[in-house]
C-alpha positions in Angstrom: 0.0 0.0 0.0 1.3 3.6 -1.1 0.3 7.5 -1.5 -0.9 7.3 -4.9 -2.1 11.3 -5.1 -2.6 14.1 -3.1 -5.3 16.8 -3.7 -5.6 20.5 -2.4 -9.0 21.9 -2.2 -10.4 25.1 -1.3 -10.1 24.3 2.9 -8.6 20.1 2.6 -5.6 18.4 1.5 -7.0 14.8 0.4 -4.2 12.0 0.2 -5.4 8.7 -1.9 -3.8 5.9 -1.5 -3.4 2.6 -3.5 -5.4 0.0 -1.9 -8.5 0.5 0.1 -8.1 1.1 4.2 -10.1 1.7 7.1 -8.4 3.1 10.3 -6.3 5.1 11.7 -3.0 6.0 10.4 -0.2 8.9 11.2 1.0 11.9 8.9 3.7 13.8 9.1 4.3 17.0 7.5 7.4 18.8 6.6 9.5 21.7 5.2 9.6 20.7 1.4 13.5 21.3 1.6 15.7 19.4 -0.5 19.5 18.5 0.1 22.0 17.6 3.3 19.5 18.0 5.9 15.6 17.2 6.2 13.3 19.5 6.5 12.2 20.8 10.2 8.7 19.1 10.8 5.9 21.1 11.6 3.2 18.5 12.6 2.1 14.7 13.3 -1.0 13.9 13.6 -3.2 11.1 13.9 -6.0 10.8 11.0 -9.0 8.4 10.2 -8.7 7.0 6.8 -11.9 5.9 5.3 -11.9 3.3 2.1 -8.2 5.1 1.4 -8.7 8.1 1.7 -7.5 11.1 4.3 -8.3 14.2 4.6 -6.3 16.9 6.2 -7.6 20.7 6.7 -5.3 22.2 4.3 -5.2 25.7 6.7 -3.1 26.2 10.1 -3.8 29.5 11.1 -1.5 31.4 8.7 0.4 28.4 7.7 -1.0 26.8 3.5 0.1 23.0 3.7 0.0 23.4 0.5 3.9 23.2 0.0 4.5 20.7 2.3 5.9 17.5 2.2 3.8 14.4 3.7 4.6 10.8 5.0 1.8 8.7 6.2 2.5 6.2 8.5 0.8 2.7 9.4 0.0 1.8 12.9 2.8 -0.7 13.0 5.1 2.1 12.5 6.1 1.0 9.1 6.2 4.0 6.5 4.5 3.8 2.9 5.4 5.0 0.3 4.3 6.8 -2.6 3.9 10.9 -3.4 4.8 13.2 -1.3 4.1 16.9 -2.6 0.4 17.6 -3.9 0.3 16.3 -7.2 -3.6 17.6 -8.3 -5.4 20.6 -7.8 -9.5 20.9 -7.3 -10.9 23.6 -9.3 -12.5 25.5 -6.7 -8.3 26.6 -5.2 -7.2 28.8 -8.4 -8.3 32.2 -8.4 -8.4 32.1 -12.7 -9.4 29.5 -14.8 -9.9 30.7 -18.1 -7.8 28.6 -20.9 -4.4 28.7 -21.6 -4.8 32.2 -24.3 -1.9 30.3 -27.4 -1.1 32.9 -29.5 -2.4 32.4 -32.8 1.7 32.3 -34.4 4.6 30.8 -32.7 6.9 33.6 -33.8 8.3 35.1 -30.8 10.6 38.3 -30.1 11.9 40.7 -27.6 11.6 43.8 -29.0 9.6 47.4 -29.0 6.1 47.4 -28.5 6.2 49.2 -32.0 7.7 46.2 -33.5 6.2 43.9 -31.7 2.6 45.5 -34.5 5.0 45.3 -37.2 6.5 42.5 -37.1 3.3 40.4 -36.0 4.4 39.0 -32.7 2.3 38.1 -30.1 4.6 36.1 -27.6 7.2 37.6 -26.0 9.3 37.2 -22.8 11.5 38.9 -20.6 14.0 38.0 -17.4 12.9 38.7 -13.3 15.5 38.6 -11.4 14.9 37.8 -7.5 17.7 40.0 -6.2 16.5 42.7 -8.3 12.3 43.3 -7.5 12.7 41.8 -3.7 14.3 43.5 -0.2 14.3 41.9 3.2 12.9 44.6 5.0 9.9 46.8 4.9 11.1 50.8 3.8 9.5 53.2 2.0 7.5 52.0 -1.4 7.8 48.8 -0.8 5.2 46.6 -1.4 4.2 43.9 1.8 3.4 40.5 0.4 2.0 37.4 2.4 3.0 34.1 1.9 2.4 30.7 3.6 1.9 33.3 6.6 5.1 35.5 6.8 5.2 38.9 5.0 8.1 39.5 2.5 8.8 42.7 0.6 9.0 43.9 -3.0 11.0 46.9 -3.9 7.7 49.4 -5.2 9.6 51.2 -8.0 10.9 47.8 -10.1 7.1 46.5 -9.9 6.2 49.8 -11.3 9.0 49.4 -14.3 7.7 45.8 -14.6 3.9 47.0 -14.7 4.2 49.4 -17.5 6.9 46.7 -19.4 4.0 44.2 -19.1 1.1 46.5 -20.0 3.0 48.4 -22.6 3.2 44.6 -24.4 -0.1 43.7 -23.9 -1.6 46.3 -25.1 0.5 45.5 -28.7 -1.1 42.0 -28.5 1.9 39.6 -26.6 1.4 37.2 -24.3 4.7 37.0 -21.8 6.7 34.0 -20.6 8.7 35.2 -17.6 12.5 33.4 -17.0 13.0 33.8 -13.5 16.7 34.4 -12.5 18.5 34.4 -8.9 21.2 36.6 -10.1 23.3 38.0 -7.1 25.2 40.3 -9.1 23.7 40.5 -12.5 20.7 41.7 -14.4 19.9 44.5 -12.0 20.4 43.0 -8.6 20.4 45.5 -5.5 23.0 42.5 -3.7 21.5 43.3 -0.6 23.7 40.9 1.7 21.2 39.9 4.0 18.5 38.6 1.1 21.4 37.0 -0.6 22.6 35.4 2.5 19.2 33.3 2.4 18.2 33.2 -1.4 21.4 32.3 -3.0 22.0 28.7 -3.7 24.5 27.9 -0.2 26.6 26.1 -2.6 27.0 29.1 -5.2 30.6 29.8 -6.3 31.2 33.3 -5.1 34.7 32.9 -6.4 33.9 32.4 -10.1 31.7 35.6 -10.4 34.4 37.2 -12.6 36.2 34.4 -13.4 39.3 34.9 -15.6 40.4 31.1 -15.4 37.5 28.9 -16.3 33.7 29.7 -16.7 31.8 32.4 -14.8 28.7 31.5 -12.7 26.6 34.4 -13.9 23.3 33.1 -12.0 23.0 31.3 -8.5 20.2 28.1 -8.5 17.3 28.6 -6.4 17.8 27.7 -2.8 16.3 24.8 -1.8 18.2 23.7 0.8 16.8 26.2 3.3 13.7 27.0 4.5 14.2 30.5 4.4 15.7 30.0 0.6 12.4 28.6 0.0 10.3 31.1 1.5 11.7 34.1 -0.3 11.4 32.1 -3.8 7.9 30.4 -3.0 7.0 34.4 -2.6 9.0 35.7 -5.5 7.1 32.9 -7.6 3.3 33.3 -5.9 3.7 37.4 -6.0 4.5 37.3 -9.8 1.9 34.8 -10.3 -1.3 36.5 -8.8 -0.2 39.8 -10.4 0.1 38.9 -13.8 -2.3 36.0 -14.8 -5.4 38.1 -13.7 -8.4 37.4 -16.0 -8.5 41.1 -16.5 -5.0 41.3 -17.3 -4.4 44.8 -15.3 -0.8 44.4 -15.2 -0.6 42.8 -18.6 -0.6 39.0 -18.8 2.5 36.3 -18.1 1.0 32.8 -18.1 4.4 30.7 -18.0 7.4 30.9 -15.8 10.9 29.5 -16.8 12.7 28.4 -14.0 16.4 29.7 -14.4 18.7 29.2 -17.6 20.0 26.6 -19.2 20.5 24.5 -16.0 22.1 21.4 -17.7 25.1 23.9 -18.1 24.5 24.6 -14.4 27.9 26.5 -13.7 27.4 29.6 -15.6 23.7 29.9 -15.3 22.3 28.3 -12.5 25.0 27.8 -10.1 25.2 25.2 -7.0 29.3 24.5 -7.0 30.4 21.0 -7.6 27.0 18.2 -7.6 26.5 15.3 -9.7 23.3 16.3 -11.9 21.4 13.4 -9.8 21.8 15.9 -6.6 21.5 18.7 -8.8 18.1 17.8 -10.7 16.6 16.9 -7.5 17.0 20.1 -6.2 16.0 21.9 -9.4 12.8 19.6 -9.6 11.7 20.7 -6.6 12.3 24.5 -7.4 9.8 23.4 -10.8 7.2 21.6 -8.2 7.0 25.0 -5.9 6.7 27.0 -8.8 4.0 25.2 -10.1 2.4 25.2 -6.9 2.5 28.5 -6.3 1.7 29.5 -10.0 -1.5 27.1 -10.4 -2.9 28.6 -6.7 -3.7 31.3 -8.7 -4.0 30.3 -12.3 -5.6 27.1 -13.3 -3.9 27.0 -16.6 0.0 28.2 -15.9 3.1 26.5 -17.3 6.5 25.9 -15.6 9.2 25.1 -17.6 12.6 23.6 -17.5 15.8 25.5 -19.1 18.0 23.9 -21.4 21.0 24.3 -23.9 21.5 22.5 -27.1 23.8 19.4 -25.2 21.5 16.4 -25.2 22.9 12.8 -24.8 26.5 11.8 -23.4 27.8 15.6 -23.9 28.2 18.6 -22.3 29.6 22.3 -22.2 33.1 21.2 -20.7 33.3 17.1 -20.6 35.7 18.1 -17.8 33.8 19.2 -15.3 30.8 16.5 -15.1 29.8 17.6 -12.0 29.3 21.4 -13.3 27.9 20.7 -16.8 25.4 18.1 -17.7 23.8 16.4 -21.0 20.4 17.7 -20.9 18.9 14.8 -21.4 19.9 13.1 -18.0 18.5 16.3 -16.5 15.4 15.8 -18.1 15.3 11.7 -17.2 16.1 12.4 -13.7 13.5 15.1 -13.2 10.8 12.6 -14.2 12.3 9.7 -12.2 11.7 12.5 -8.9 8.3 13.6 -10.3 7.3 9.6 -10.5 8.9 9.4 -7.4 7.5 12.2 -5.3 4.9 12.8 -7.5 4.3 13.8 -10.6 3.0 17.8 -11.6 2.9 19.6 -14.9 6.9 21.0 -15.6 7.3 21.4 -19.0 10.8 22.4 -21.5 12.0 25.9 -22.6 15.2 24.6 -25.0 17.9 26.3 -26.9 18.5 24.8 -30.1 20.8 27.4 -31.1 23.4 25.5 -34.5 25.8 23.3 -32.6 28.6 26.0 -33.7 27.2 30.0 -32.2 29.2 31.5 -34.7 27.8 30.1 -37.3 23.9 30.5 -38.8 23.8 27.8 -41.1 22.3 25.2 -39.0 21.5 22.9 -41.8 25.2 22.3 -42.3 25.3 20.6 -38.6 27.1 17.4 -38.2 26.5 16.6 -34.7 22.8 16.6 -34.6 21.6 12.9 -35.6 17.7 11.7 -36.1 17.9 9.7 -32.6 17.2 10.2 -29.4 21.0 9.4 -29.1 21.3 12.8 -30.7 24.9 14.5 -29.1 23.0 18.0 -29.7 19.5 18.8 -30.8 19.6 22.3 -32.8 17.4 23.4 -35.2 18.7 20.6 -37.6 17.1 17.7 -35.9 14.8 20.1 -33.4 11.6 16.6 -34.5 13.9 14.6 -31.9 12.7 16.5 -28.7 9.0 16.2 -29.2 9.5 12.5 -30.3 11.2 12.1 -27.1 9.1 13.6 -24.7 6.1 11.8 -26.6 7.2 8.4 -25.3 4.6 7.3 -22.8 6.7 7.6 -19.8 7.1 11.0 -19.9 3.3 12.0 -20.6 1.3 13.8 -17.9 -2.2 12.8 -17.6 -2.1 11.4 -20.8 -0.5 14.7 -22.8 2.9 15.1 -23.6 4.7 17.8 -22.0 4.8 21.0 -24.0 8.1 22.8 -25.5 9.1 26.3 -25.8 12.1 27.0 -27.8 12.7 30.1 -25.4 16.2 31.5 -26.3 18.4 30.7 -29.8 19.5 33.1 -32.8 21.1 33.0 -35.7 24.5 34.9 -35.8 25.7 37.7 -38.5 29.3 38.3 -39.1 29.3 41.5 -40.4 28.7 40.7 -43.9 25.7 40.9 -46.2 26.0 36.8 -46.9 26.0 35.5 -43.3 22.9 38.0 -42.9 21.4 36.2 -45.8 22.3 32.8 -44.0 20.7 33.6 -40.7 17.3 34.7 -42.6 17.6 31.8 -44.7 18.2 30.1 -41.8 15.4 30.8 -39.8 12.8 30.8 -42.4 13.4 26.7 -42.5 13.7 26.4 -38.9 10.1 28.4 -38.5 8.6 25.8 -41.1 9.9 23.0 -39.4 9.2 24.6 -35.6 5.4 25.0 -37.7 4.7 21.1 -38.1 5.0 20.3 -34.5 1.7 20.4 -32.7 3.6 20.4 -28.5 6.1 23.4 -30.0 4.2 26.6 -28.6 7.2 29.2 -29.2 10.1 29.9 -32.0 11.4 33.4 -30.4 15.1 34.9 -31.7 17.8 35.5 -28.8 18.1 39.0 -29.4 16.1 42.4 -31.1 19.4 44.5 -31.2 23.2 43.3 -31.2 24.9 43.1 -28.0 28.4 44.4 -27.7 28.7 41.9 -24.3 27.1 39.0 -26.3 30.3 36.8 -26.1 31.3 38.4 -29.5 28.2 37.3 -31.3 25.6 39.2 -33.2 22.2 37.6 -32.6 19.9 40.8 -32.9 17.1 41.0 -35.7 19.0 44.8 -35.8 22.2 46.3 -35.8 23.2 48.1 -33.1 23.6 51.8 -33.4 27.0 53.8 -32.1 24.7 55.3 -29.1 23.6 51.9 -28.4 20.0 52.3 -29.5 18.4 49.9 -32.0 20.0 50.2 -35.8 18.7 49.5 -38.9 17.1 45.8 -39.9 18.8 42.9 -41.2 16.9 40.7 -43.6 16.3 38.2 -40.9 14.1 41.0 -39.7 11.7 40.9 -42.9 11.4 37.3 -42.8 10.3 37.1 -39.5 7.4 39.7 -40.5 6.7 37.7 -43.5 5.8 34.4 -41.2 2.5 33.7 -41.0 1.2 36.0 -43.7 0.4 36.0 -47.4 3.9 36.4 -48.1 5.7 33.2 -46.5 5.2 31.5 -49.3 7.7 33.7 -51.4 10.2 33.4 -48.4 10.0 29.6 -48.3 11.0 29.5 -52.0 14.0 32.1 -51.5 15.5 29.8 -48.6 14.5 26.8 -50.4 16.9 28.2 -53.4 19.3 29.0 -51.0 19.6 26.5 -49.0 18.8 23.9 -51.8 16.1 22.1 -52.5 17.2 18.6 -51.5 18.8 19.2 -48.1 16.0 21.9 -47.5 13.2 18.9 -48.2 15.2 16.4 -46.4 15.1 18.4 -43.2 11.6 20.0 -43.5 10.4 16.1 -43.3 13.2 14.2 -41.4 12.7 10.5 -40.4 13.2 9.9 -36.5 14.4 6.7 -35.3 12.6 6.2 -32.1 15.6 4.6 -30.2 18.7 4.0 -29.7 21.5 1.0 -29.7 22.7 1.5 -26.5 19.4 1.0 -24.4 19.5 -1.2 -21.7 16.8 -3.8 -21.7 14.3 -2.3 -19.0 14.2 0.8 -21.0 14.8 2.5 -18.1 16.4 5.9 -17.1 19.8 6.2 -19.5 22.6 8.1 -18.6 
């Protein structure tokens, strides 16, 4: 007998379990930490089970047992098994539940709300950084916030800037995906000392923060070792929920949170120090499963997604460091061997499938990619192979697959007319191909405007102008407008010629092989 599921209501936590009982049994409830130490228990109590079922009040005083973790316990003393977090909500908890709004075109962009009319977009996203919109103390124009009964603080002029950002975009028509960021010195964080002494990841490598020997860890993981890391993220996660998925949208409207960036290359951007990705996805699991909690308490509908590079199967950023940088694919296996585990919510995958080489646009010319789920890299090339894998049945959630984002990739120029050419070539097949698959939601491009501190590549849809402000188009620019319109069908011939018709047929209409030759016999988890 096990904890098959556990449903929040309005006012009751209800925990199922597999077999039929009558009695009494034991639960205990915990802090949902995850790491050295468990977390600090905050009840045990004694429950009648009826036909196998409990039911719990889901209120204690101030406290929402919402995010908890629960054990249940026989008589004998012996402990079952099974879920542990709430895995279901009742439709009477979330405050919204109006359907997910999917933009009617899967072109995506950061960019002016002016271009966001032109150009026809209506997704869009943009980075929150926790150290940036948060303060651990009440001043003046701060904004209180409750959550799971203690009071935490926002900093009142960043929500303001973040409120017109949001509204300015949805009043040109673009639904927002927020990528949520724990940034201790980056992307406008205030690095107050005593927030960061409780929100950064304890394991963060302070030391490689401006690294000039090795990688730089531009973005601390979540904390989810501590309660207190929790509290301030399970806050930074509800606040931005219940503001920005309002049914009247008077903030503007964000229905999906990415949880950090490209965590498979967890060093640079999503930083715990040295752990294996077993430890590491177990932690960042859980920081998907809080989110998701908190999100859905207020929006029936919202999305959580998981961060990855192009690295997929048996290769990583720096094969060096295995304990910094991981394939994304074990991330992705061991996050749904935890969500079987402790039981399984709705996280879903932003992915990167920028050309295996940055520097260069013509991602049809890829060798590594391969039509397997072996695949060293998925780019744009073989891009079929992630929905194929996350179609298998193992990996569907109440009988759906998972859905996909393809939340950050570009196409670089070079300074030269034909590389320009290459990149709108380039992304006119990728959009066609991105077009044919039902669970892809989002194609955006990396950047709207070069970046002089992009690592020496040009990924914006514009130059950038001497001043810094946004220069004329590149042709990548008028292809993207073209998408979705009368005129796409002029574009697709143009990169057809281009590209050539063969290889541009062969990759519009790949074959997948739906395995792989080194699977062990179970099928299980490979690494």
């Amino acid at each position: 007998m096990s904890v098959k599921s556990i449903t929040v209501t309005g006012e009751q936590l209800i925990l199922q379990l597999s077999e039929p009982f009558d009695g009494e049994l034991f639960v205990r409830e915990q802090v949902a930490v995850v790491g050295p130490l468990a977390g600090r228990e905050l009840s045990m109590v004694k429950v009648a089970c009826n036909d196998g079922k409990l039911a719990l009040p889901r209120f204690v005083g101030a406290h929402d047992r919402i995010y908890s973790q629960f054990t249940v316990w026989l008589p004998s003393h012996e402990k079952m098994d099974g879920v542990k977090y709430v895995t279901d909500f009742a439709e009477d908890v979330a405050d919204w539940s109006y359907a997910y709004p999917q933009p009617s075109t899967k072109k995506t962009l950061g960019a002016t709300p002016e271009d966001i009319r032109l150009l026809g977009i209506k997704q869009t996203h943009t980075n929150i950084n926790l150290p940036q919109i948060m303060t651990p103390f009440e001043a003046e124009g701060t904004i209180p916030y409750v959550c799971d009964g203690k009071t935490y603080y926002f900093i009142g002029e960043e929500i303001e800037a973040l409120d017109r950002w949001m509204q300015e975009r949805w009043e040109a028509g673009a639904l927002v995906t927020g990528i949520l960021l724990n940034a201790p010195a980056r992307f406008g964080s205030k690095q107050d000392p005593l927030l960061m002494a409780d929100a950064i990841h304890p394991n963060f490598a302070w030391e490689a923060q401006n690294s000039e020997d090795g990688p730089t860890a531009f973005i601390s993981a979540f904390n989810m070792e501590t309660e207190e890391g929790q509290g301030y993220y399970k806050a930074f996660v509800e606040f931005l929920a219940e503001r920005y998925t309002r049914e009247d949208a008077k903030y503007g409207r964000m229905c999906g949170f990415v949880i950090s960036n490209e965590v498979n290359s967890q060093y640079v951007w999503g930083n715990a120090g040295d752990m294996p990705v077993a430890d590491y996805t177990e932690e960042y699991t859980q920081a998907m499963r809080l989110a998701w909690i908190c999100a859905k308490k207020h929006y029936a509908n919202h999305r959580i997604y998981m961060s990855l590079d192009h690295f997929w199967h048996k290769v990583n950023f720096d094969p060096t460091r295995s304990n910094n940088f991981y394939a994304g694919r074990a991330v992705v296996d061991y996050a749904l061997k935890y969500s079987l585990r402790d039981g399984n919510f709705d996280w879903n995958i932003a992915y990167h499938p920028y050309p295996e080489d940055l520097r260069n646009p013509d991602f049809y010319n890829d060798r590594a990619p391969e039509f397997t789920f072996a695949t060293p890299k998925i780019t744009f090339k073989n891009i079929e192979v992630l929905p194929a894998y996350l179609a298998q049945e193992k990996f569907l959630y109440h009988g759906k697959p998972r859905r996909i984002i393809l939340s950050e990739q570009g196409f670089n120029s070079k300074g030269d007319a034909f590389s320009e050419q290459q990149g709108a070539m380039a992304y006119c097949l990728a959009y066609q191909k991105v077009k044919k698959l039902d669970t892809i939601d989002m194609m955006t491009h990396h950047a709207y405007v070069d970046n002089r501190d992009e690592f020496g590549l040009n990924l914006g849809v514009r130059h950038i102008n001497d001043d810094d402000t946004p220069g004329e188009p590149k042709p990548i620019y008028y292809v993207i407008k073209d998408m979705d319109t009368p005129a796409e069908a002029k574009r697709i011939e143009e990169a057809r010629a281009f590209i050539g018709p063969e290889l541009f047929d062969a990759l519009l209409n790949p074959e997948i092989q739906h395995g792989e030759g080194e699977a062990n016999k179970e099928g299980d988890y490979i690494y």
